[in-house]
N, C-alpha and C positions, 0 to 999 in steps of 0.2 A: 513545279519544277523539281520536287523533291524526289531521289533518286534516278535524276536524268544526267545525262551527259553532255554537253554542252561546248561550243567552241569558242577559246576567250577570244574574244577580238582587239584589247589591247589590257595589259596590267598597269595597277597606279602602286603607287605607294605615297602614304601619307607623312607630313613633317614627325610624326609621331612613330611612324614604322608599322604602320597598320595597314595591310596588301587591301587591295580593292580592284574587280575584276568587272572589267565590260564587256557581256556574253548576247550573243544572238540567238531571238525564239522568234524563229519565223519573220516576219517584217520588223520586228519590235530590238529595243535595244535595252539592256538591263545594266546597273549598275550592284552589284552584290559585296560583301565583304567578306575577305579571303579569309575566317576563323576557322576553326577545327572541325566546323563539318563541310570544307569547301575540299573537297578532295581534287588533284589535279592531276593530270595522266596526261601521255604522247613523249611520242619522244624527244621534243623541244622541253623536254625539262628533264635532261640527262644531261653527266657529260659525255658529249661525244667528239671531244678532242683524241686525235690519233698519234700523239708527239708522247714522247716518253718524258721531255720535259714540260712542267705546267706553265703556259706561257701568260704572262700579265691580261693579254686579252680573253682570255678562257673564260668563261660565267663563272666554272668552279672556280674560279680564282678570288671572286667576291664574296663566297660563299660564308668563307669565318674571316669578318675583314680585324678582328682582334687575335687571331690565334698567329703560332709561328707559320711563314709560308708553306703553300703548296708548292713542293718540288715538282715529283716525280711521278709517274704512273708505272705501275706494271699489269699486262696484260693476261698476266700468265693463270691458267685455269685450276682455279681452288674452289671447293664449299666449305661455309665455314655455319658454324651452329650458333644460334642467339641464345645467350645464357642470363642475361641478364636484362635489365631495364636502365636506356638509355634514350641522349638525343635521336630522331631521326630527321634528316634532310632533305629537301630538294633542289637540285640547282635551280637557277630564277625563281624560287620563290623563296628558300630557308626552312625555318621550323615549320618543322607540318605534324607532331608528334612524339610520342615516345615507341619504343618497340613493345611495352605492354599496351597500350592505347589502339599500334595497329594489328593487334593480336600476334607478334613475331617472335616471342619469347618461345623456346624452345623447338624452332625450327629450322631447319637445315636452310640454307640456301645460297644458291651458286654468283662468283663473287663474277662479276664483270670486268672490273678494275678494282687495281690496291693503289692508293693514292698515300704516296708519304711527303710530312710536310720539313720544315727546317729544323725539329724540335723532336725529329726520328717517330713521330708518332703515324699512325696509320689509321685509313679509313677505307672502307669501301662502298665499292656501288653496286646495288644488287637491284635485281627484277623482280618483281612479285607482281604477278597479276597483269596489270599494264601501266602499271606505275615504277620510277627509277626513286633510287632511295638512296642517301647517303650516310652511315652510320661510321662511326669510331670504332676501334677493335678492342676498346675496354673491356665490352664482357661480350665476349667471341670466341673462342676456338677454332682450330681451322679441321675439320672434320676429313678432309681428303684432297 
């Protein structure tokens, strides 16, 4: 199964915080564990909330259940360049990364959403590939 694609059929998570994913091959039923080379794509793992405010029920909403809230979103169309080496996100799953890990460090890329929390800080969701990402604007600039 190594470099296949695969559709989860349900996500666990362990008392410990350890993702564990149940995927189907064919008849068969697999249980695997969500580490660093479980890579996850579609778009069930974005946010695709359309409210300019982040409402409690949102995924992104659970996303940093220790940081100040998510407010707001804005939709408005920016690229912004990765300058540096940081967390990288996913909604319903979490840490999946750094941006040197997923080779993103010095790349352009168009922002989807700019999601700001109570604490004025800012994050965005960008597309790379066929994966949705969520990163912080600490080492960003916004290119255009």
């Amino acid at each position: 199964m190594t470099k296949t694609k695969q559709p989860i059929v349900t996500g666990y998570m362990s008392a410990g915080s350890q993702r564990y994913y149940q995927i189907k091959v064919g008849s068969q039923y697999y249980i695997i564990g969500g580490g660093s080379r479980v890579i996850i794509t579609g778009d069930a793992y974005r946010d695709n909330g359309t409210t300019t405010d982040v409402l409690s029920t949102d995924l992104i909403s659970q996303l940093f259940p220790n940081a100040p809230k998510l407010l707001t979103r804005d939709f408005s169309s920016k690229v912004i360049e990765i300058t540096g080496n940081e967390n990288v996100y996913q909604v319903g799953v979490g840490y999946v990364g750094t941006t040197d890990s997923l080779n993103l460090i010095g790349t352009k890329q168009q922002v989807l959403t700019t999601i700001t929390n109570a604490g004025g800080g800012h994050a965005y969701q960008i597309h790379v590939g066929d994966r949705y990402f969520i990163i912080w604007s600490d080492f960003t600039k916004v290119a255009s």
